[in-house]
N, C-alpha and C positions, 0 to 999 in steps of 0.2 A: 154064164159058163163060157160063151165068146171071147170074153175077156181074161177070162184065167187061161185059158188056150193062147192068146195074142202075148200076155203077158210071161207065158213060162215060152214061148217060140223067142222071144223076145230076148230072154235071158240064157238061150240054148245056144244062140246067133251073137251073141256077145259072147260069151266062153268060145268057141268055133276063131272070131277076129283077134281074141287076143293069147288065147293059148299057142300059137303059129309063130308072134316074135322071140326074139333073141336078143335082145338088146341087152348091153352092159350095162351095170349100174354106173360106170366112172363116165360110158355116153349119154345114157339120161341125166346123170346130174351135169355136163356141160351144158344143157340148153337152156338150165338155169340158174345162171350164174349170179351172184347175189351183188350189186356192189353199193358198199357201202357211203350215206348221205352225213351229212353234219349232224354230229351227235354220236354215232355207230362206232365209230374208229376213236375216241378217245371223249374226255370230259369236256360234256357240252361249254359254248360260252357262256358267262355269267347276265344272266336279263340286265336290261340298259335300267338306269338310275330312276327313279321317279320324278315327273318333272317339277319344276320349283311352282313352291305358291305362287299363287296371283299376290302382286301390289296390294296391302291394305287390308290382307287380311291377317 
């Protein structure tokens, strides 16, 4: 039972920390800015050739 008490004080105390901000959504999404790596922004490059056979075979 200690622990269902710990666990709803727990979750009473989180509601309390975040019901108090005010924050915009246009300032939360700049602190995650997304930028885009090779591939993201257009059609990826074409994979390199496969190398030549060995001699002899």
């Amino acid at each position: 039972m200690k622990k269902v008490y710990l666990a709803l004080l727990a979750v009473i105390l989180n509601t309390f920390l975040f019901s108090c901000t005010q924050d915009d959504v246009a300032d939360t999404e700049t602190m995650f800015h997304t930028v885009a790596t090779e591939g993201d922004d257009g059609n990826p490059p074409p994979p390199p050739p496969p190398p030549p056979p060995p001699p002899g075979e």
